[in-house]
N, C-alpha and C positions, 0 to 999 in steps of 0.2 A: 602320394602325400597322405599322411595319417590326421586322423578325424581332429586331434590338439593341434597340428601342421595349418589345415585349412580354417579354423576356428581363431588362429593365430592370425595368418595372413587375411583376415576377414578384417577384423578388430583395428589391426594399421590399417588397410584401405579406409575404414571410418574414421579414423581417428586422423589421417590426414585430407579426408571432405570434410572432416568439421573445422579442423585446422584454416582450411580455405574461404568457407564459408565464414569464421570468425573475423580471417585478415578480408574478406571481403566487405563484412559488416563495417567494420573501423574506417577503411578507405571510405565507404559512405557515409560514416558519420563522421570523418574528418572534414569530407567537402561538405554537405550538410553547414556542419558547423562554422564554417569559414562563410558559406552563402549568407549563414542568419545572421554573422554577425558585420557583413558587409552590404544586406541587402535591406533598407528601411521598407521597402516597399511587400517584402518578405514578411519579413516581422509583424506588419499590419494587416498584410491578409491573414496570416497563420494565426496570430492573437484575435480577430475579429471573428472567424469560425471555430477559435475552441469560444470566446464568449457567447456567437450567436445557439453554439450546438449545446452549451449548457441553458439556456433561455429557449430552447427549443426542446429540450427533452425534459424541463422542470414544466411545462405546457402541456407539453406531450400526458405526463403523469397527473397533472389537472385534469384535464380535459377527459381523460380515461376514466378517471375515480369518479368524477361527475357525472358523465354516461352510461359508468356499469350503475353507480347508485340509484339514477333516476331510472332503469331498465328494472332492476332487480327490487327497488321500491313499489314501481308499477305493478310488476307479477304480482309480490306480495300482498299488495291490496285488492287484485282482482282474486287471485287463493284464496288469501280469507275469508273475501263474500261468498263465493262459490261453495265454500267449505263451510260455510253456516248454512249455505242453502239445503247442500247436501245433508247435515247435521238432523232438519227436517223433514228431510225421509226416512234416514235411516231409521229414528223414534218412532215413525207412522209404520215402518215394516215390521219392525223388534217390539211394538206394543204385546203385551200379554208373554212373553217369552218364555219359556219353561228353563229351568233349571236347567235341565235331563243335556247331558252331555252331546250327546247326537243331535236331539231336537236343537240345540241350541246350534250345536255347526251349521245345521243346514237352514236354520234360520238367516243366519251371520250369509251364509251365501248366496240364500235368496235375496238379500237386500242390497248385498253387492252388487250381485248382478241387476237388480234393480238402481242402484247409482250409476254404474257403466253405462244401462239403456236409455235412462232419464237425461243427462246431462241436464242441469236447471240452470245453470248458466256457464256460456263456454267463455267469456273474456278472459278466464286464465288459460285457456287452453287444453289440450288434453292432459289426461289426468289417470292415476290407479291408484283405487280407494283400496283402503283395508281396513276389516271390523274385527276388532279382539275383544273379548273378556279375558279383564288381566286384573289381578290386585295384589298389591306389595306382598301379601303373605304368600301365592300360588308360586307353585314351583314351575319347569317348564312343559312337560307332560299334562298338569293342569289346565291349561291354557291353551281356550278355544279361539279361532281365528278364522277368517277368511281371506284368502290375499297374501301377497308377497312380507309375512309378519316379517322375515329378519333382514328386509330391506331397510324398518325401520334402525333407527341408532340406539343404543340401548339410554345415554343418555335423556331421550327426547319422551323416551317410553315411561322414564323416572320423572321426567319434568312434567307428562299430564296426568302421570298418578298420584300427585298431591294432592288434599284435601281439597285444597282451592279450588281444583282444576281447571286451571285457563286453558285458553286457546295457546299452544306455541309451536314458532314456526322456526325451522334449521335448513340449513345447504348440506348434502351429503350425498357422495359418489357411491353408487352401487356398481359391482363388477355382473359384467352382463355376460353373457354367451357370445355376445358381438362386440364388445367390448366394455371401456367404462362410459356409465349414464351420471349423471348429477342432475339431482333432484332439488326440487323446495319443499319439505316435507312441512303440512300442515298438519296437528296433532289437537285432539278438543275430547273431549268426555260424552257421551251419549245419555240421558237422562232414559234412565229403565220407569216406567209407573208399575210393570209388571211385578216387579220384583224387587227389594232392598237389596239383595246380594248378590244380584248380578251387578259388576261395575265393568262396563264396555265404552271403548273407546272409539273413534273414528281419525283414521290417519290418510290424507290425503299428499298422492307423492308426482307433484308434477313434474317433469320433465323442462331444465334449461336449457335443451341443443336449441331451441332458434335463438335465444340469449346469448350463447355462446356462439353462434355464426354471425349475431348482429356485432356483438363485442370483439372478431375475430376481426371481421370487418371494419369495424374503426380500426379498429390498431392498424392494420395494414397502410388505410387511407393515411391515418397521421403518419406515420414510418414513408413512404410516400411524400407526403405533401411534405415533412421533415427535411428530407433529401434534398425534395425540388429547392425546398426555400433557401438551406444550406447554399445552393449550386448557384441559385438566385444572388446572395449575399456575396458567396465570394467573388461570381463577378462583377457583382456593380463595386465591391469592394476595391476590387484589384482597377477598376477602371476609375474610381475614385482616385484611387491613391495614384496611380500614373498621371495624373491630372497634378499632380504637387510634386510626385518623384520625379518624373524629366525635368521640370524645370531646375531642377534642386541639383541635377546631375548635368545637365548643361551650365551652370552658374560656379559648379565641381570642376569641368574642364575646361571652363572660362578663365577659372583662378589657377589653375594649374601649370595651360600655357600661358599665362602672365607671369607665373612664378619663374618658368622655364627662361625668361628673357625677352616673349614676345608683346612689347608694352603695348603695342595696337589692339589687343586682344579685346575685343565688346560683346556684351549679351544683347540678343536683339529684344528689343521692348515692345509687345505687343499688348492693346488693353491698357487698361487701367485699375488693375484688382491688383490682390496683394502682390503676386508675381511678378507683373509688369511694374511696382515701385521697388520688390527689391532687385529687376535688373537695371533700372536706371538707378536706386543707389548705390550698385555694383560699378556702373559705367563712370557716375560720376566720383567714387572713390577711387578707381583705377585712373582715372584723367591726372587726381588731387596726385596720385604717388608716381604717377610715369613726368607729370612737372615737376616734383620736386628732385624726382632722381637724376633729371637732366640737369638743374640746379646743381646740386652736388657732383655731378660730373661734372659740368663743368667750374664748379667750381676746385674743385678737386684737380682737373686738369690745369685753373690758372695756380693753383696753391704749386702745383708741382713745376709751374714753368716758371717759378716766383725764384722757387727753391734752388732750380737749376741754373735759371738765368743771375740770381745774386751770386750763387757759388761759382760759376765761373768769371763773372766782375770781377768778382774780390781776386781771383789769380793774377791777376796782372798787378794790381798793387803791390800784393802780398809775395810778389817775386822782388820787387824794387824794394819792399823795406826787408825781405830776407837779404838780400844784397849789401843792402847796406847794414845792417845787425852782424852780419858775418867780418863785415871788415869792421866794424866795432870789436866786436868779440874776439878779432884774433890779437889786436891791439891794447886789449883788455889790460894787460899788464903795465901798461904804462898811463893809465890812468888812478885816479887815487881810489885807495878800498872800496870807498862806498859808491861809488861810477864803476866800478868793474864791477861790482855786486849786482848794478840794476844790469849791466850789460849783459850778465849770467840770464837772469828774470825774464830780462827782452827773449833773449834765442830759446828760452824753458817756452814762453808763452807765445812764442810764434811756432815753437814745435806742436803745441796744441794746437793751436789755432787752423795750419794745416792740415793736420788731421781728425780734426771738425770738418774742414771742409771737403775732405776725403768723403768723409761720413754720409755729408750731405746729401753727396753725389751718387753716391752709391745706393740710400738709400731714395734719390729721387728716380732712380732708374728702375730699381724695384717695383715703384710704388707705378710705376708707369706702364710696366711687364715687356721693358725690353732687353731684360739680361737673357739672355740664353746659360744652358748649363754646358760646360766642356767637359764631359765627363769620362775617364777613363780607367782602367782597372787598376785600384795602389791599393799597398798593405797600410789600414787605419791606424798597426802600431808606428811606422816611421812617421807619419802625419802627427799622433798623439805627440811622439818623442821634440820633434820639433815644435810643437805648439809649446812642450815644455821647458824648451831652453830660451825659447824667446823673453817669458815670462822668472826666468830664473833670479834675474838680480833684483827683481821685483819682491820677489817671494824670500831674498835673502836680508833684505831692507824692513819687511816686514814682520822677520822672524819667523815665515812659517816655514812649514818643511813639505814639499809637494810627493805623496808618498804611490807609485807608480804601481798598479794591477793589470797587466795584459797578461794575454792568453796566448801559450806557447806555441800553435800553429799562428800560421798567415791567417791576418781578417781581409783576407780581397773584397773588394768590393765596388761597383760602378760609381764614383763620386768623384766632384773635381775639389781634386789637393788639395786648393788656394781657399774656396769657399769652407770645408771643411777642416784647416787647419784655423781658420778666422773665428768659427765657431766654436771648439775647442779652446783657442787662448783667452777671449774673450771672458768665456765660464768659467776659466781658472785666473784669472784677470778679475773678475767682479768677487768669487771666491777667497781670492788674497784679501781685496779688499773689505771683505766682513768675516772675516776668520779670525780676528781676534788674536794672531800670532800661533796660534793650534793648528796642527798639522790639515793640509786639504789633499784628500785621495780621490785619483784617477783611475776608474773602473770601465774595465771592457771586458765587453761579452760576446760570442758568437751563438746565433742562429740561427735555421735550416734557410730562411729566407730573409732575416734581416739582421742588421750589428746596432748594438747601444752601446755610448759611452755616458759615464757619470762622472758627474763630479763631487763631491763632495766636501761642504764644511762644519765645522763645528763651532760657529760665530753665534752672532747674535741670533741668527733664526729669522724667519716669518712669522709677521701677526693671523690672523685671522683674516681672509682677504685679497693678503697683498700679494698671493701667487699669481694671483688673478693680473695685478700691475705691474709687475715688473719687466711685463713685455712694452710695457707702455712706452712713447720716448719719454724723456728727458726726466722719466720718473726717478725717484730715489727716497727710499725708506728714510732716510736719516739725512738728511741735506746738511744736518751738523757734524757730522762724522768726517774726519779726515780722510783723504782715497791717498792711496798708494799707489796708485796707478794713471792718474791723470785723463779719465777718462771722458768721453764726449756725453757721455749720455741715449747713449745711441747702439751698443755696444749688442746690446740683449736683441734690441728689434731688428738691426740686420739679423744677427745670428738665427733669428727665428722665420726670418725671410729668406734665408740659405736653407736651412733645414725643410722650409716648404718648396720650398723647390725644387730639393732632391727629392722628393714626395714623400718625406718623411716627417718626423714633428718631434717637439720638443717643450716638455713638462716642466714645470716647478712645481717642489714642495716647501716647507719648512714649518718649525714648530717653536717658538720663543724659548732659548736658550738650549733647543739640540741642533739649533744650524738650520743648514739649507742643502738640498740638493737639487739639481741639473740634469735631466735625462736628455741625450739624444740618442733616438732612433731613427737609423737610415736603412731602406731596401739594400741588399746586396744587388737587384739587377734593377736599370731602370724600368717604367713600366709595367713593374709585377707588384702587385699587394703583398704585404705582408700579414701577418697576424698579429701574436701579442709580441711585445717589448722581449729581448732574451733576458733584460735586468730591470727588477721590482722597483717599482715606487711609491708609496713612502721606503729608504732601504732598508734593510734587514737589520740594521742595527738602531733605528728608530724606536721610543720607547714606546710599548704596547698601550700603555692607558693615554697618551696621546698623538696616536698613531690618526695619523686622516691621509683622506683619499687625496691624489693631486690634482693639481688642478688643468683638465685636457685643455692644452688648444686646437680648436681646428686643423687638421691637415688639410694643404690644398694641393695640387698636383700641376704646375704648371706647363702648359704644353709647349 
């Protein structure tokens, strides 16, 4: 393999460990992110040690600045006496001084060495003095010295050759043979009587390494004690907060299987602190909704054995006066116009009336959950086609014209006939009825796992709302409007109790003067979910600037 070969194959082996190491990052900061945002007691540790760590290292930075100040204020005061004291030797060595270049070095040296021997006071520490004659006009070859002169700063050297000449003190690292030193360089003027024009200075340059191993020292200790309090924090934090998150999480899966059906379900109350009142207002709200739900069941069960039990009463009358309506009504002709007219009215209104009480029935069985489904595999067009001839003379009384869209394969599908032929007529049944005599179309669609049909009109439409009721019974948008169809009032809410049944659901839309439409979607198998609708709702020919969402009912899946 050639040196661009292995240089190649190098570069991909990186480029897919970084690959890994990226989708490994993600996977951690997906869980990460799912923990924080599920876990309260997460959240309040983690927020509690970025605040204590911020409140712990703005301390940290206090306490530091105050330690080196009050350290390096100390030196400084102990330098500067020191460095006055010195100041009065060196005048008492350098008295009489000569000029003379040599004489003068070795003056500057002997006093030196005379400050090294004397120490006059050690509270600053040790110390290397150095004696120049320096003045702003000498060059550097001019300029007599004893002692390490270009440790000084040259700034410092400007600052005690002013006229004034004060005392002044600087921090400044000298590079050593051993490494680097940092000094406190003390800088003052030396009063000559010998001589006017000699102008010599005295530069004392103490050494902070025990400074810097005292200040090296704290930091560690705070860095340290930092950590520990940190570790401190978080657990009494985390033990805090478990003290309020179990109970919050037991009270979590107390409501939860309550929610599930198990009404017995109780917190146990211990104490008397906050916790212990909100499980007994927990207990005692679940007591308030597990009586009233029995209530409603049972009232709910006498409402339905009200329903069932009058509906089948009424069959036995309502046999003896069809009975006799029928042999009225065939007789009809030999009574006078207006006696055959009601005898018409009679048999019209006992045909409703029958199938009201059809209705009833049916839908008290529902409401009960003892229909079962018979389901078996039919094509949903010969179902459609017969829901449409049922409906036919209806629709021709009405003037509309029912205009047929199926899809030229087989829509097989697991659903029984009877319940989805009832659902279909019905929507094209209610359809007739507010269509306004304008055409209502019947649309079907196949998909990989489920079939819709639609109906569709172009009546008066839906307010704002009323999608929402017209599952309701005995509901009707227009209670003034004429029906075409003589219906119970009841029509919609079977149909929508068929459709849940078959574990599928069924939508309304409508929009004030573009009509109404009707979706049913039903699984092709039972027991398998589907996904979306094969057919849109609001539909495709709905107008865009008032186009809305429709409005879902619940699907329920009955077993």
């Amino acid at each position: 393999m050639t040196g661009a070969g292995r240089v190649a194959a190098l570069l991909t082996r990186l480029a897919a460990a970084l690959g890994r190491l990226v989708a490994a990052g993600r996977r951690r900061s997906v869980v990460f992110s799912e923990l924080w945002r599920r876990s309260l007691q997460l959240r309040v540790v983690v927020s509690t040690l970025a605040l204590g760590s911020a409140v712990v290292f703005v301390l940290g930075i206090v306490l530091q600045n105050q330690i080196t100040d009050q350290l390096l204020g100390t030196k400084e005061e102990a330098a500067i006496q020191q460095t006055r004291a010195a100041v009065g030797i060196a005048e008492r060595e350098l008295l009489g001084t000569s000029e003379d270049s040599e004489v003068l070095r070795n003056r500057l040296t002997s006093a030196r060495n005379r400050l090294t021997s004397s120490s006059p006071d050690s509270s600053a520490g040790a110390f290397e003095p150095v004696l120049v004659n320096d003045a702003p006009n000498m060059s550097r070859d001019q300029v007599s010295y004893a002692g390490d002169y270009d440790a000084v700063p040259q700034s410092l050297r400007e600052f005690v050759l002013r006229p004034t000449g004060p005392t002044a003190t600087q921090i400044h690292t000298v590079e050593r043979p051993s490494g680097p030193i940092t000094y406190l360089i003390v800088g003052t003027p030396i009063n000559n009587a010998g001589s006017s024009r000699l102008q010599m200075q005295l530069y004392m340059l103490y050494p902070l390494t025990a400074e810097q191993t005292t200040i090296s020292a704290e930091q560690n200790t705070l860095l340290v004690g930092g950590l520990v309090l940190l570790l401190l924090l978080a657990g009494i934090t985390n033990l805090v907060t478990r003290q309020v998150v179990l109970p919050v999480r037991r009270a979590a899966r107390a409501a939860e299987r309550f929610a599930d059906g198990e009404l017995d379900e109780r917190m146990v109350v211990a104490g008397e602190d906050d916790v212990a009142r909100l499980a007994q207002s927990y207990n005692e709200m679940a007591e308030s909704i597990q009586r009233q739900i029995r209530q409603l069941e049972e009232f709910g069960q006498l409402q339905r054995r009200f329903t069932s039990d009058v509906s089948h009463e009424l069959r036995t009358p309502l046999t003896t006066v069809r009975m006799a309506a029928d042999v009225l009504h065939a007789s009809r002709a030999q009574f006078p116009a207006g006696l055959s007219r009601s005898t018409e009215l009679l048999v019209d209104e006992l045909d409703r009336f029958e199938s009201l009480l059809g209705d009833l029935l049916e839908i008290s069985r529902l409401d009960a959950g003892v229909e079962e489904l018979v389901s078996e595999y039919a094509d949903l067009r010969a179902i459609a086609r017969r829901a449409v001839e049922s409906v036919r003379v209806i629709a021709r009384n009405a003037g509309s014209e029912i205009v047929l869209d199926l899809p030229e394969e087989e829509a097989t599908a697991e659903v029984e006939s009877r319940r989805v032929e009832r659902i279909v007529r019905n929507l094209l049944a209610n359809a007739i009825d507010h269509g306004e005599g304008r055409p209502v179309e019947l649309r079907m669609a196949l998909g990989p796992d489920a079939v819709a049909v639609t109906v569709r009109d172009h009546g008066v439409g839906l307010r704002t709302g009323e999608a929402e009721l017209v599952f309701n019974r005995f509901w009707r948008a227009d209670p003034s409007r004429n029906r075409h169809t003589g219906g119970t009032g009841l029509g919609l809410a079977i149909s929508l109790e068929d459709a849940r049944l078959h574990g599928g659901g069924l939508d309304a839309w409508g929009e004030p003067g573009q009509g109404a439409c009707f979706r049913l979607t039903l699984p092709r198998l039972q027991d398998v979910e589907y996904g979306e609708s094969p057919l849109p709702l609001p539909p495709e020919d709905a107008h865009p600037a008032e186009e809305a969402q429709p409005e879902q009912v619940p699907e329920e899946v009955h077993p």
